[in-house]
C-alpha distance (Angstrom), angle and dihedral (degrees) to the residues before:
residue distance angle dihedral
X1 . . .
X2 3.76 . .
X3 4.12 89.0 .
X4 4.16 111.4 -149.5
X5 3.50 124.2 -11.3
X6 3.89 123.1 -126.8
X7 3.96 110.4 -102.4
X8 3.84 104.6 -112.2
X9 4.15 114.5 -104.2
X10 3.74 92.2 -109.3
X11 3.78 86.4 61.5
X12 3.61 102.0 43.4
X13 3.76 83.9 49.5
X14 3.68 98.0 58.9
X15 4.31 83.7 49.1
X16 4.13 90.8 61.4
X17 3.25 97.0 40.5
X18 4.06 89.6 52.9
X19 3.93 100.2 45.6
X20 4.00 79.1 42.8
X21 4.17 90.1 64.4
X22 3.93 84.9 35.8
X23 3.60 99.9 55.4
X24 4.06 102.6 61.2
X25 4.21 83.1 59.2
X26 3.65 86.6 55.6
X27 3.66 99.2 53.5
X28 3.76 92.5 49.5
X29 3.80 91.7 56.4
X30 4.33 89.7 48.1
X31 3.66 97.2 72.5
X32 3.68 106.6 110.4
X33 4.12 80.5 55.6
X34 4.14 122.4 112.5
X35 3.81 108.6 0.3
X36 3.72 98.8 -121.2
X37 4.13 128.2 -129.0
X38 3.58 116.9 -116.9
X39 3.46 118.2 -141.4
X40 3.88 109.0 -115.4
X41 3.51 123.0 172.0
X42 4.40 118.7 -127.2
X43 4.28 77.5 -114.1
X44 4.00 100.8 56.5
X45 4.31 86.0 40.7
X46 3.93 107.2 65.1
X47 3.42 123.3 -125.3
X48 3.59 87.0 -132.1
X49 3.26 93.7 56.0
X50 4.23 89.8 51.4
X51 3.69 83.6 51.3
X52 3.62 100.6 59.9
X53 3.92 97.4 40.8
X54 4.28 85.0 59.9
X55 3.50 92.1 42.9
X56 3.80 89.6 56.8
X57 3.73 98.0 59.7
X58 3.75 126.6 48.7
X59 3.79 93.6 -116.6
X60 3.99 132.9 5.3
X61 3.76 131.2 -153.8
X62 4.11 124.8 -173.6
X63 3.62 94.5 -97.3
X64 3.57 95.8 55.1
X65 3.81 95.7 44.6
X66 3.77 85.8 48.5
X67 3.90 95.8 54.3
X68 3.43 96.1 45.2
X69 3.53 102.7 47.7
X70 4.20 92.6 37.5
X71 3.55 93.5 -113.6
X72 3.60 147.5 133.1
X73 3.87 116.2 -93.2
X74 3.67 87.9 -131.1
X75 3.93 87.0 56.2
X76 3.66 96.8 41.8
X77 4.36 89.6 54.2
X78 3.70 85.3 51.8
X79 3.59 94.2 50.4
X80 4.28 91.0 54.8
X81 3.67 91.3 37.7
X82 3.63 86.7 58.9
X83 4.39 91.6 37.3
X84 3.83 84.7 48.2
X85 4.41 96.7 59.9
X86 3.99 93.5 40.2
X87 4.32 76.2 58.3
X88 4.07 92.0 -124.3
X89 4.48 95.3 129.2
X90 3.66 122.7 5.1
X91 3.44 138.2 -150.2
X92 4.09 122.6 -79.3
X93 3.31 109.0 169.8
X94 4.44 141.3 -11.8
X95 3.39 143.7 -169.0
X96 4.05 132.3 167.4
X97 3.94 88.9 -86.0
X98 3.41 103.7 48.0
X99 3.84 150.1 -7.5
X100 3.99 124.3 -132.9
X101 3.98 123.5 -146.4
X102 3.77 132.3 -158.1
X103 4.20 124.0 -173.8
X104 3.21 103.6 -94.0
C-alpha cells in the first residue's frame, strides 16, 4: 500500500554523477543544432542592403529584419530607425513591444 519507495541518496548520487560524464559527449555530437546569429554591427550591414530586404516584403518588423540579415534585433531597429529619418520606409503601425515598417 505504501506505492514506490524513494531511491536512497547514495544511489541517486551515483545517477548525477553518470549523466554528468554523459552529457559533455552529447554536446559534441549537437553541433549542426540552432544556426547561430552573428553579431554584426548597423555599420558592417549596409543600409542599402536593409533597404532592399523591407522593400521586398509588404511590411517589416525588427525580428524579421534581424533574421534575415543575421543580426541582432537591437541592430536591425537601429538600422530602420536610421532608414525611417533619411524618409526611405515609414511607420504603419506601434505598440510598446514592437514597431512595424512599410517602404515608403
Amino acid at each position: 500500500m505504501g506505492g514506490t519507495q524513494k531511491k536512497p541518496i547514495s544511489t541517486m548520487e551515483k545517477r548525477a554523477k553518470e549523466e554528468e560524464e554523459k552529457a559533455p559527449k552529447k554536446e559534441k555530437k549537437q553541433k549542426g543544432g540552432k544556426a547561430a546569429v552573428s553579431t554584426l554591427t548597423p555599420e558592417q550591414v549596409s543600409l542599402k542592403r536593409a533597404l532592399e530586404e523591407v522593400q521586398k516584403q509588404k511590411a517589416t518588423t525588427p525580428y524579421e529584419l534581424s533574421t534575415k540579415l543575421g543580426i541582432n534585433i537591437s541592430s536591425a531597429k537601429s538600422l530602420l530607425k536610421q532608414l525611417e529619418k533619411q524618409g526611405s520606409i515609414k511607420v504603419v503601425a506601434k505598440n510598446r513591444r514592437t514597431v512595424l515598417y512599410v517602404a515608403a
